[in-house]
PDB file of N, H, CA, C and O in Angstrom:
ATOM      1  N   UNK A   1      32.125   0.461   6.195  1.00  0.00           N
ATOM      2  CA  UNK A   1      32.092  -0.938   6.582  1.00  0.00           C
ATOM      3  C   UNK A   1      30.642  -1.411   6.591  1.00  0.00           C
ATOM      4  O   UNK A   1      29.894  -0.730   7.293  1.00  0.00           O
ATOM      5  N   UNK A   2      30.051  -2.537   5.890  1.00  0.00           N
ATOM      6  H   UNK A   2      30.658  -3.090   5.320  1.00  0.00           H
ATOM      7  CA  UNK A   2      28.942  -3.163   5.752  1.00  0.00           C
ATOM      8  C   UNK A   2      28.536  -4.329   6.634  1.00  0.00           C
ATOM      9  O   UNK A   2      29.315  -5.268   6.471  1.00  0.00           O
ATOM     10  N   UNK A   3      27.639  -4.565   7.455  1.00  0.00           N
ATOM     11  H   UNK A   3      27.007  -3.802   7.587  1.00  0.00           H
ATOM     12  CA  UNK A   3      27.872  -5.324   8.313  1.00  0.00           C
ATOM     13  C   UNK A   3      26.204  -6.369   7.477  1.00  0.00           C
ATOM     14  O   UNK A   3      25.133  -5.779   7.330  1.00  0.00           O
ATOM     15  N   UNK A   4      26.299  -7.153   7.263  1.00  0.00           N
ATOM     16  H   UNK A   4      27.169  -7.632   7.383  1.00  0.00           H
ATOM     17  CA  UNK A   4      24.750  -7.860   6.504  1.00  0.00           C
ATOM     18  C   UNK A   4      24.127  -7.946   7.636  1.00  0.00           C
ATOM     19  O   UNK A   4      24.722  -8.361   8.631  1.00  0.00           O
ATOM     20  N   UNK A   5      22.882  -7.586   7.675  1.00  0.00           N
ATOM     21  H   UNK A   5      22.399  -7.249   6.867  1.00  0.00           H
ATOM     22  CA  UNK A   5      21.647  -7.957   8.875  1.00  0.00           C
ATOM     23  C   UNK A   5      21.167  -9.392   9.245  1.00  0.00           C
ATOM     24  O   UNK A   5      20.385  -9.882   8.430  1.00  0.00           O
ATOM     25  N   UNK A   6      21.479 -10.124  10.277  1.00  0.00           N
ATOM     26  H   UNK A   6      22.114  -9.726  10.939  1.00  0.00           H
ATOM     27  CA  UNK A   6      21.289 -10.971  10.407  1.00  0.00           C
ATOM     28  C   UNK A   6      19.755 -11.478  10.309  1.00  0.00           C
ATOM     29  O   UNK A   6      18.712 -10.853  10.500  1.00  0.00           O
ATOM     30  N   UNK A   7      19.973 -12.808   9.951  1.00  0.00           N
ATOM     31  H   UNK A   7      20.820 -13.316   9.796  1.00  0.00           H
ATOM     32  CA  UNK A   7      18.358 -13.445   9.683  1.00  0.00           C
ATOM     33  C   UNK A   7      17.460 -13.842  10.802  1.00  0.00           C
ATOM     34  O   UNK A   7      16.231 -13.811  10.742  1.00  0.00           O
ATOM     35  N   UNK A   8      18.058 -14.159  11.671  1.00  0.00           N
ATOM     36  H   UNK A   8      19.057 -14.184  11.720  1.00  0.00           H
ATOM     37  CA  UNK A   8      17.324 -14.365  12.972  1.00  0.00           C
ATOM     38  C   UNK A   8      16.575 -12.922  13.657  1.00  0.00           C
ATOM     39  O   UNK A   8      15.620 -13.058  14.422  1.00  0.00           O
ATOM     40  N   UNK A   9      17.056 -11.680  13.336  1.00  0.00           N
ATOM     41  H   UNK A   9      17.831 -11.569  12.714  1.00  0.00           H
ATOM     42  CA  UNK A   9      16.790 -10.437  13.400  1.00  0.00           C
ATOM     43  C   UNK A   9      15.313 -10.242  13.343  1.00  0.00           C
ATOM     44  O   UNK A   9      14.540  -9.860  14.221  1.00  0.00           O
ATOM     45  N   UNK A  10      15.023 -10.718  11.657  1.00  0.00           N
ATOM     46  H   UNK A  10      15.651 -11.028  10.944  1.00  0.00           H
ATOM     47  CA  UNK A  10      13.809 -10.374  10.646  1.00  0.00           C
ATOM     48  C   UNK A  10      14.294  -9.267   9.780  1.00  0.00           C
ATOM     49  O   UNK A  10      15.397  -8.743   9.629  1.00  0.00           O
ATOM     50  N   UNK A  11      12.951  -9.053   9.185  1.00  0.00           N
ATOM     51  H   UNK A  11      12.055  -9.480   9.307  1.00  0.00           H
ATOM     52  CA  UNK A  11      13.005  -8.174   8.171  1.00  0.00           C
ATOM     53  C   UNK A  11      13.174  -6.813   8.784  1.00  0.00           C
ATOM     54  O   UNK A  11      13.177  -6.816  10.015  1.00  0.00           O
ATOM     55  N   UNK A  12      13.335  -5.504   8.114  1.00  0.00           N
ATOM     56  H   UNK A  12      13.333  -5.502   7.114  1.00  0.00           H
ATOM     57  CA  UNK A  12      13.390  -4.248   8.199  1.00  0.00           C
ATOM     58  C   UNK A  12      11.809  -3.626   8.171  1.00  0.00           C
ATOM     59  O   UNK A  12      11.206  -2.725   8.754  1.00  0.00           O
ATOM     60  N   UNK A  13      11.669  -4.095   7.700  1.00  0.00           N
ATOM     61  H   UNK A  13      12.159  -4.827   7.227  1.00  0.00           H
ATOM     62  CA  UNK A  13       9.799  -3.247   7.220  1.00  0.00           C
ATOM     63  C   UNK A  13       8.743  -4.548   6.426  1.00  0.00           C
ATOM     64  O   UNK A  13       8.462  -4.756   5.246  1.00  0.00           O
ATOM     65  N   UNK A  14       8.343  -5.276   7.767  1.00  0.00           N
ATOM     66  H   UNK A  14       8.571  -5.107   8.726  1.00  0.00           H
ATOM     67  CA  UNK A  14       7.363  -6.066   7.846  1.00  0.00           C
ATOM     68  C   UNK A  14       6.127  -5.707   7.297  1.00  0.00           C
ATOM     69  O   UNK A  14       5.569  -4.877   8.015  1.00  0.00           O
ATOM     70  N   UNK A  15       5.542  -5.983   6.392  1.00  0.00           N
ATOM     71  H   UNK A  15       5.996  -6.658   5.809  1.00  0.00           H
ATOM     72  CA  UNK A  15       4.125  -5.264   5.533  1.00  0.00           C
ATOM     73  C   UNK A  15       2.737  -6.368   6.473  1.00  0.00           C
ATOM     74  O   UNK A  15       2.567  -7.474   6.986  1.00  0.00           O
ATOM     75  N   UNK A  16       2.182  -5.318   6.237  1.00  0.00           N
ATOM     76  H   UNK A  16       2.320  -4.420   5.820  1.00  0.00           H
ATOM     77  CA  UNK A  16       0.787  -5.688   7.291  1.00  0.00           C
ATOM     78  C   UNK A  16      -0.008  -6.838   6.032  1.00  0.00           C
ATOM     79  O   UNK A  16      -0.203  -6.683   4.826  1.00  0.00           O
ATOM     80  N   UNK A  17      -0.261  -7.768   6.787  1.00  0.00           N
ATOM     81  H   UNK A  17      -0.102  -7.894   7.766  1.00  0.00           H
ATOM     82  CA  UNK A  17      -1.567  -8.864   5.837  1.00  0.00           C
ATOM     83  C   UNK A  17      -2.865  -8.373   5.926  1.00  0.00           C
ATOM     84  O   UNK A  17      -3.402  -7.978   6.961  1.00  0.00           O
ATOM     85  N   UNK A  18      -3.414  -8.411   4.682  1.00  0.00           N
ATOM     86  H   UNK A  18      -2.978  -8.731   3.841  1.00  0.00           H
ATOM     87  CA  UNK A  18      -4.621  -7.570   4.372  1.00  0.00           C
ATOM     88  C   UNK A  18      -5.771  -7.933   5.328  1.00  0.00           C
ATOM     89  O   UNK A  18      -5.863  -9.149   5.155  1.00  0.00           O
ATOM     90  N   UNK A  19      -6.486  -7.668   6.026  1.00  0.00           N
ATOM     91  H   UNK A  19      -6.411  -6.681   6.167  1.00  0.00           H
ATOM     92  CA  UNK A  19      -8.365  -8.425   6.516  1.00  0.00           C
ATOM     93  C   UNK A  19      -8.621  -8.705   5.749  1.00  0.00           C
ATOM     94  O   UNK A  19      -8.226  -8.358   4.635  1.00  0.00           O
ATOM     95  N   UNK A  20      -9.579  -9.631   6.108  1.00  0.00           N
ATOM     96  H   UNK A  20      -9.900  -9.912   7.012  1.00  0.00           H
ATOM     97  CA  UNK A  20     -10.762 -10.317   5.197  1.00  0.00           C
ATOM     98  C   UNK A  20     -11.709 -10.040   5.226  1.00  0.00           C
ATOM     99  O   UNK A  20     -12.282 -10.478   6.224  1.00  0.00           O
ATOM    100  N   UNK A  21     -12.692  -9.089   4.179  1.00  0.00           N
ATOM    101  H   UNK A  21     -12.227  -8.733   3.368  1.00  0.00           H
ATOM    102  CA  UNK A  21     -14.286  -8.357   4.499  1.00  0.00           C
ATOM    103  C   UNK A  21     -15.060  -8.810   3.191  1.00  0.00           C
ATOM    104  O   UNK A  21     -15.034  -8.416   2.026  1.00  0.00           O
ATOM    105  N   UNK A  22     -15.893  -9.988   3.989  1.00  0.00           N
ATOM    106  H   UNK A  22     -15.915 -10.309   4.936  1.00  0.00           H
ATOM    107  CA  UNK A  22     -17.077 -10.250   2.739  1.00  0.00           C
ATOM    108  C   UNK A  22     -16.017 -11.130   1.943  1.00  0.00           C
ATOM    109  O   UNK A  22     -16.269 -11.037   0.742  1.00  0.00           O
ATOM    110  N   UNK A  23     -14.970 -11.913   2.174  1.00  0.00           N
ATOM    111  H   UNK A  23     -14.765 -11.988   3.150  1.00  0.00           H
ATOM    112  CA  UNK A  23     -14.038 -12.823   1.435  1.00  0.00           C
ATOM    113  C   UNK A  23     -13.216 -12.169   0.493  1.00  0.00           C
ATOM    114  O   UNK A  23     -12.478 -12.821  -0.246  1.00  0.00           O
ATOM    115  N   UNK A  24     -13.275 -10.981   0.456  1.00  0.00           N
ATOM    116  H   UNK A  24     -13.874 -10.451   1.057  1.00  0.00           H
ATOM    117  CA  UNK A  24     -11.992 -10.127   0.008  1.00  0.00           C
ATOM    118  C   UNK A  24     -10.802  -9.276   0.849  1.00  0.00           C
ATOM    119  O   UNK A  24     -10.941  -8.418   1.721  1.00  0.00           O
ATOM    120  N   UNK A  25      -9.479  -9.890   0.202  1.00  0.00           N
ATOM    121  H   UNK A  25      -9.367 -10.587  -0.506  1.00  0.00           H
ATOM    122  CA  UNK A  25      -8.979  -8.851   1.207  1.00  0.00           C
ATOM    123  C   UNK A  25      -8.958  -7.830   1.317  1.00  0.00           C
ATOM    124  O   UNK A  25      -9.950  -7.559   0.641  1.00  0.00           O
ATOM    125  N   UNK A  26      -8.538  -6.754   1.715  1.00  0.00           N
ATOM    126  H   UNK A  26      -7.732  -6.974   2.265  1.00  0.00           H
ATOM    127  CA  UNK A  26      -9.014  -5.624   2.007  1.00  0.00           C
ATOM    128  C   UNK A  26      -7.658  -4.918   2.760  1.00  0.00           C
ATOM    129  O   UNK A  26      -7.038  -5.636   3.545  1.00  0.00           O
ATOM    130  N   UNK A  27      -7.225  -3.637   2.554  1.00  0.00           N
ATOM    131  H   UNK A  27      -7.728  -3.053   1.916  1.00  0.00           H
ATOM    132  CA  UNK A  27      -5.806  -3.478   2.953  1.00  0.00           C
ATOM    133  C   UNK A  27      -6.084  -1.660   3.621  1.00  0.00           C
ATOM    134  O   UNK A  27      -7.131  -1.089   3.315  1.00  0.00           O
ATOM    135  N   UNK A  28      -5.437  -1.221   4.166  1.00  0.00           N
ATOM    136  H   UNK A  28      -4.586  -1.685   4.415  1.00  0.00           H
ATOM    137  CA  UNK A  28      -5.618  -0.488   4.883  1.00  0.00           C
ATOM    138  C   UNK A  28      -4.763   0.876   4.250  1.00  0.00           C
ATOM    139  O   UNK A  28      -3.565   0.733   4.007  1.00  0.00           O
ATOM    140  N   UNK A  29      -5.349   2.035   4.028  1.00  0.00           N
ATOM    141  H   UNK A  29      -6.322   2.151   4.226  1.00  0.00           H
ATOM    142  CA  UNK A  29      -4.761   3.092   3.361  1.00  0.00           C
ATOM    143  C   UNK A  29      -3.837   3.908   4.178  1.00  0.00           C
ATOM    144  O   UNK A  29      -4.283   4.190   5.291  1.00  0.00           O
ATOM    145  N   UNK A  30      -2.838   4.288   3.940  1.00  0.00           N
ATOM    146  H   UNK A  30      -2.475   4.059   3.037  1.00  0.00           H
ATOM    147  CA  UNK A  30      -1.972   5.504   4.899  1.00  0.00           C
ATOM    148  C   UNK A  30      -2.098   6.448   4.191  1.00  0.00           C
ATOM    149  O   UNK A  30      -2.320   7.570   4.647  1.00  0.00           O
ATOM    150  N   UNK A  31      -2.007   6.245   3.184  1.00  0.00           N
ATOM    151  H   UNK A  31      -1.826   5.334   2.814  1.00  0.00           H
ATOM    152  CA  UNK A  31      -2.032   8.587   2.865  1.00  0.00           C
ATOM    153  C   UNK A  31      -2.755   7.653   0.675  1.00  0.00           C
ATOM    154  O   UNK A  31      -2.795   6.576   0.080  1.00  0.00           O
ATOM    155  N   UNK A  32      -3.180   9.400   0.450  1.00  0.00           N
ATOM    156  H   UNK A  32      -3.148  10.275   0.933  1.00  0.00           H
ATOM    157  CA  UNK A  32      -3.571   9.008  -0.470  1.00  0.00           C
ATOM    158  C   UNK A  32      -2.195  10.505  -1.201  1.00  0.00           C
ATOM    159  O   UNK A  32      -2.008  11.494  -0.492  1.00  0.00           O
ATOM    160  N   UNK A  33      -1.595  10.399  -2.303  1.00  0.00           N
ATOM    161  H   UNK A  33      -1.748   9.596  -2.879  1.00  0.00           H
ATOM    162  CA  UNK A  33      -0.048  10.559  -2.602  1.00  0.00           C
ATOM    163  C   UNK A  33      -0.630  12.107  -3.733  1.00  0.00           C
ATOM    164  O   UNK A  33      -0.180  13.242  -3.889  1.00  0.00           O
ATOM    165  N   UNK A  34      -1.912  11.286  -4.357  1.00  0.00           N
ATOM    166  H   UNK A  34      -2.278  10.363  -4.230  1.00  0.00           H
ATOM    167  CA  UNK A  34      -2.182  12.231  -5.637  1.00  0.00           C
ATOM    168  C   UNK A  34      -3.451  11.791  -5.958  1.00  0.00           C
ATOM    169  O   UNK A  34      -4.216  11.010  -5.392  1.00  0.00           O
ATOM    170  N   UNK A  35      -3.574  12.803  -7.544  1.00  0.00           N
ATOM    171  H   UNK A  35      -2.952  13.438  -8.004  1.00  0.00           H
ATOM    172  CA  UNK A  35      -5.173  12.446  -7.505  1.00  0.00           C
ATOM    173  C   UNK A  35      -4.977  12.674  -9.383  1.00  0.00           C
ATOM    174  O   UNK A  35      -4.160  13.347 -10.011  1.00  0.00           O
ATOM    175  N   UNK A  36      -6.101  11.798  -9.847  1.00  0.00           N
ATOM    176  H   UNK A  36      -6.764  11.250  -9.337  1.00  0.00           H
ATOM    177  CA  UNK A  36      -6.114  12.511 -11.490  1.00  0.00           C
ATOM    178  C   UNK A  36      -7.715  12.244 -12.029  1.00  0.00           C
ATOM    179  O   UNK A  36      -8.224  11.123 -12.047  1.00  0.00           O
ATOM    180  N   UNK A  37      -8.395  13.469 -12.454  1.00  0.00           N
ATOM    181  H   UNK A  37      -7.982  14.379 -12.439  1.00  0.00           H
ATOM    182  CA  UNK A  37      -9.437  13.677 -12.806  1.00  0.00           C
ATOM    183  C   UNK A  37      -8.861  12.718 -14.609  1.00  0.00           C
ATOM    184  O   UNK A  37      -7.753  12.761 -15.143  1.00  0.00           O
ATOM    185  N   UNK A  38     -10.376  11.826 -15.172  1.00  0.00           N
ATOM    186  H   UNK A  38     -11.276  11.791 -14.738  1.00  0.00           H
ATOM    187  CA  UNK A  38     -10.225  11.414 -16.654  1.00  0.00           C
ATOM    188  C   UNK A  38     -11.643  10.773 -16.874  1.00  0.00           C
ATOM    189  O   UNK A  38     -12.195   9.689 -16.689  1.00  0.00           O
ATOM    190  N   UNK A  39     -11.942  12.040 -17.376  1.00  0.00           N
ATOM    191  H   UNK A  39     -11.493  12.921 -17.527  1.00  0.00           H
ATOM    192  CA  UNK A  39     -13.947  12.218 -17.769  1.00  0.00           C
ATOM    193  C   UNK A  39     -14.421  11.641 -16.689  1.00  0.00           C
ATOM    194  O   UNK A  39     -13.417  11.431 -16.010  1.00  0.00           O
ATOM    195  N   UNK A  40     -14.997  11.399 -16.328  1.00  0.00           N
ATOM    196  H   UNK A  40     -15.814  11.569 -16.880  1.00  0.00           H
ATOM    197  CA  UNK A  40     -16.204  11.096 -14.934  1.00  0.00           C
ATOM    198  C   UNK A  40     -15.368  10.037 -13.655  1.00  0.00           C
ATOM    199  O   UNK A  40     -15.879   9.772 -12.568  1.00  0.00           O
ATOM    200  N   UNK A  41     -14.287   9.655 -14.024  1.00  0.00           N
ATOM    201  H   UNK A  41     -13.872   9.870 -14.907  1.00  0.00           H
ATOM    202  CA  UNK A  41     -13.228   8.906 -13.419  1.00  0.00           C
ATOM    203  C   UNK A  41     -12.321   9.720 -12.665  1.00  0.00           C
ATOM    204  O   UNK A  41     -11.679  10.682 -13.083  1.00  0.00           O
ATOM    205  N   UNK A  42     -12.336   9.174 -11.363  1.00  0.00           N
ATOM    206  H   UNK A  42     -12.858   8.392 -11.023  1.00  0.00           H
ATOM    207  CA  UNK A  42     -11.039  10.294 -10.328  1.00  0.00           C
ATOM    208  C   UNK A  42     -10.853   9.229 -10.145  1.00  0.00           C
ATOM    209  O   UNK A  42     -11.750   8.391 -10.059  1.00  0.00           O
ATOM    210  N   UNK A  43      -9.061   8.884  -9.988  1.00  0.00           N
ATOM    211  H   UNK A  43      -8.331   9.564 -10.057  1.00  0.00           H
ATOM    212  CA  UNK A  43      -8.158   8.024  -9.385  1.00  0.00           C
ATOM    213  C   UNK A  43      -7.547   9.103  -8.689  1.00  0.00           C
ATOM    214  O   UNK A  43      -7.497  10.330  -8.768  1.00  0.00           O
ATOM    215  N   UNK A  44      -6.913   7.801  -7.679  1.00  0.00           N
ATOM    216  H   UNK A  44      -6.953   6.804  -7.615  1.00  0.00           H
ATOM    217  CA  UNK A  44      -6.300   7.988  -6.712  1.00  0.00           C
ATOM    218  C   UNK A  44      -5.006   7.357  -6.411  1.00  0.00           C
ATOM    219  O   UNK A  44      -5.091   6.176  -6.074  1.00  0.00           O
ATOM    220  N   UNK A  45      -3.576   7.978  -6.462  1.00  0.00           N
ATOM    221  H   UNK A  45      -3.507   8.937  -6.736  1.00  0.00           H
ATOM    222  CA  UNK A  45      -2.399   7.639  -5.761  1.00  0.00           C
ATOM    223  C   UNK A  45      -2.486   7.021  -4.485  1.00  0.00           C
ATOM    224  O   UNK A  45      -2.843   7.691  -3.516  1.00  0.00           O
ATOM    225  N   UNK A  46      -2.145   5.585  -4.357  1.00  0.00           N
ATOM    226  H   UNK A  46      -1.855   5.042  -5.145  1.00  0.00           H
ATOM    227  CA  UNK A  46      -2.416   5.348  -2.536  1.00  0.00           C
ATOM    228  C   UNK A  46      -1.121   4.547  -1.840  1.00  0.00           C
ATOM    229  O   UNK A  46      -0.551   3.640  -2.447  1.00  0.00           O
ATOM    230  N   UNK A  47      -0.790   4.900  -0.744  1.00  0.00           N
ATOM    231  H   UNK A  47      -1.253   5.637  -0.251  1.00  0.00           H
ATOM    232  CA  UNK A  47      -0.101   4.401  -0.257  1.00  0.00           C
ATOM    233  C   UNK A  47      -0.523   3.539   0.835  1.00  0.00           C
ATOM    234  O   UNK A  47      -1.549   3.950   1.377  1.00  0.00           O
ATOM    235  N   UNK A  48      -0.115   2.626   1.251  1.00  0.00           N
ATOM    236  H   UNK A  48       0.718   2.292   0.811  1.00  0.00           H
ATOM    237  CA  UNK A  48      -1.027   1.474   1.364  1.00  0.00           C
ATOM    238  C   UNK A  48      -0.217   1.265   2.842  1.00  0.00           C
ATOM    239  O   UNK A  48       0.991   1.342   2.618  1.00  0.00           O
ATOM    240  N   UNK A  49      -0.509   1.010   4.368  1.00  0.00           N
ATOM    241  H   UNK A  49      -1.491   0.948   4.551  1.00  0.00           H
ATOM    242  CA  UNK A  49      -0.088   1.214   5.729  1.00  0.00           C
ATOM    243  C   UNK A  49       0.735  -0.120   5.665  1.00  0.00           C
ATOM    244  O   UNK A  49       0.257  -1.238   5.471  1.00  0.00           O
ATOM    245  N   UNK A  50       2.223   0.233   5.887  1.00  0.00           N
ATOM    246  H   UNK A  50       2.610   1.142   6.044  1.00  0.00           H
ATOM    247  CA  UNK A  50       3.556  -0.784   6.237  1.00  0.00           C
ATOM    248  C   UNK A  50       4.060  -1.356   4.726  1.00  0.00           C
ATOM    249  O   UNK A  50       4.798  -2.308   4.477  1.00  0.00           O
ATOM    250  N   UNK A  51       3.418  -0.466   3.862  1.00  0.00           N
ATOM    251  H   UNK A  51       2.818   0.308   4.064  1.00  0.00           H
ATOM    252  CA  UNK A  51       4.304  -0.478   2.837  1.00  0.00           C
ATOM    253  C   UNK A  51       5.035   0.574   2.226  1.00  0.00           C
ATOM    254  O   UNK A  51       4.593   1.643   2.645  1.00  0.00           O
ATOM    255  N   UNK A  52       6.242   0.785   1.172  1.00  0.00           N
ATOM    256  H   UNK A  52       6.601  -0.084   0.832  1.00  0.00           H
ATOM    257  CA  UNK A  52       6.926   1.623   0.737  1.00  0.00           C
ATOM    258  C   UNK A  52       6.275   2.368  -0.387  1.00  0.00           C
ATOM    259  O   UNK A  52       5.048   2.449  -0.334  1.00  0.00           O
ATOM    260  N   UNK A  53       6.730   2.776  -1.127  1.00  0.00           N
ATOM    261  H   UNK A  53       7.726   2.710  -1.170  1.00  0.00           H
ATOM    262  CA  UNK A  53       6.384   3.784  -2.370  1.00  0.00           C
ATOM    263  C   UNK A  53       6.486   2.986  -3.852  1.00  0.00           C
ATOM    264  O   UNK A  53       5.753   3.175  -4.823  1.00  0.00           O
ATOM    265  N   UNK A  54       7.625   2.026  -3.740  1.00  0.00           N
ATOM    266  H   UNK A  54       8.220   1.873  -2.951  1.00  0.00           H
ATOM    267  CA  UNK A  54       7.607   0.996  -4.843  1.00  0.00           C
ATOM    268  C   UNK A  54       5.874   0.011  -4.803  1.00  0.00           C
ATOM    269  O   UNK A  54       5.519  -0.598  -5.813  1.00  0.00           O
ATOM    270  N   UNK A  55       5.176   0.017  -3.782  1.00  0.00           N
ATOM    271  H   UNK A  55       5.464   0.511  -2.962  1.00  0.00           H
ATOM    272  CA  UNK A  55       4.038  -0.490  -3.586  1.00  0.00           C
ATOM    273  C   UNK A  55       3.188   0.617  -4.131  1.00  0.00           C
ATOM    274  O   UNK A  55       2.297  -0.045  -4.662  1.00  0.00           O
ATOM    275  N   UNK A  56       2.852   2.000  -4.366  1.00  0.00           N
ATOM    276  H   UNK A  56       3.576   2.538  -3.934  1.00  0.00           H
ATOM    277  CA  UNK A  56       2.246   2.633  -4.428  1.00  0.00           C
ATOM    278  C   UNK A  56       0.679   2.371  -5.761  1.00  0.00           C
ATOM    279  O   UNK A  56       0.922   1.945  -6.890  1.00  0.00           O
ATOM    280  N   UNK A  57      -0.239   2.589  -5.482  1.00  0.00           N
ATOM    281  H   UNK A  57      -0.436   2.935  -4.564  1.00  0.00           H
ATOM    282  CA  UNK A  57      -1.447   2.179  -6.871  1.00  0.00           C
ATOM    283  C   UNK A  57      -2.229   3.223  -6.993  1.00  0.00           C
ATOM    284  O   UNK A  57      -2.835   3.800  -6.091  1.00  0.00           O
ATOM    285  N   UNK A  58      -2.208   3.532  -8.438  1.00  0.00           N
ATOM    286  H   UNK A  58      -1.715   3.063  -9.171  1.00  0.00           H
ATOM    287  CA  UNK A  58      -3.486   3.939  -8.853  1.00  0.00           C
ATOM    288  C   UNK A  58      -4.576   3.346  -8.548  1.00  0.00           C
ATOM    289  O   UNK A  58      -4.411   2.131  -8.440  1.00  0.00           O
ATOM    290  N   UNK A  59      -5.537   3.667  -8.378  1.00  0.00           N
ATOM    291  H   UNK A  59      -5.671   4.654  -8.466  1.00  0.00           H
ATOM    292  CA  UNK A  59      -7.404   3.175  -7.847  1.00  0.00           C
ATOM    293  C   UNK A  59      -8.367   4.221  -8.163  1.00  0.00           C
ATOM    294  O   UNK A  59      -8.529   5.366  -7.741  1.00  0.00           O
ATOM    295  N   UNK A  60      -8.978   3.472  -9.054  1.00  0.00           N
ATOM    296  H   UNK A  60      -8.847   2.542  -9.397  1.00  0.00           H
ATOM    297  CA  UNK A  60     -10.027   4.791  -9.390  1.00  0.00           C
ATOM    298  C   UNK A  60     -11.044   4.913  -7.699  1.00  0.00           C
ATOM    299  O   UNK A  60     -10.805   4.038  -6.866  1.00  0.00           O
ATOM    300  N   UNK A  61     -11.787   5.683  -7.453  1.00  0.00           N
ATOM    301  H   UNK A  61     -11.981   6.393  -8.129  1.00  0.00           H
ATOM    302  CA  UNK A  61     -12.379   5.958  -6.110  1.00  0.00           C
ATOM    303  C   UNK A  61     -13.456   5.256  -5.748  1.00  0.00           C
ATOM    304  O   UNK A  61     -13.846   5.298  -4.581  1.00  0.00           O
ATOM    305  N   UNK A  62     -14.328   4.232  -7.048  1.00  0.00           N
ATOM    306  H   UNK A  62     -14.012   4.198  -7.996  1.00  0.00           H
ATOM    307  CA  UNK A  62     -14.854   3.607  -7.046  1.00  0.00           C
ATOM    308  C   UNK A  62     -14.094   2.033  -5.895  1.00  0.00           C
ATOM    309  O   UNK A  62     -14.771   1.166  -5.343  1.00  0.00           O
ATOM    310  N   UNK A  63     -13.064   2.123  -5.882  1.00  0.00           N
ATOM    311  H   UNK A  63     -12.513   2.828  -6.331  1.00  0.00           H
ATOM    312  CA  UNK A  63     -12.477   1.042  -5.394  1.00  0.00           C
ATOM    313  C   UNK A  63     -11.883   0.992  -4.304  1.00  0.00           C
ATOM    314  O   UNK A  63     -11.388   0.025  -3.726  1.00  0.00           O
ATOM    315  N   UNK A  64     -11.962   2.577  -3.887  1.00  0.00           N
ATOM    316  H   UNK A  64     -12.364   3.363  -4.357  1.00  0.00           H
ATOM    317  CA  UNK A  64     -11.780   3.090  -2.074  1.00  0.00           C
ATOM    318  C   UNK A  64     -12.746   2.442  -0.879  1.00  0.00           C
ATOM    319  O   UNK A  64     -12.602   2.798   0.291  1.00  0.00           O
TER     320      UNK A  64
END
């Protein structure tokens, strides 16, 4: 039996709004997932705090 979540409720998983540092936003890391070395370039898998895995980004470390 499916019961729909009511709207007055809210959402399930409210995502955090980024700060503002130096007029950029700026978002807050929860775990970093993976990593990939590509010639002098390391990226980084990131999971990003009050969001899911469909959100997940590559970022080279320059951008940490």
């Amino acid at each position: 039996l499916y019961h729909e979540r009511p709207p007055d409720i809210g959402p399930t998983n409210v995502q955090a709004q980024p700060d503002l540092v130096d007029g950029e936003d700026e978002f807050e890391v929860e775990d970093f997932i993976a990593h990939s070395a590509k010639g002098k370039t390391t990226e980084y898998l990131v999971r990003f705090m009050s969001y899911g895995p469909e959100d997940d980004l590559w970022l080279p470390e320059k951008n940490l």
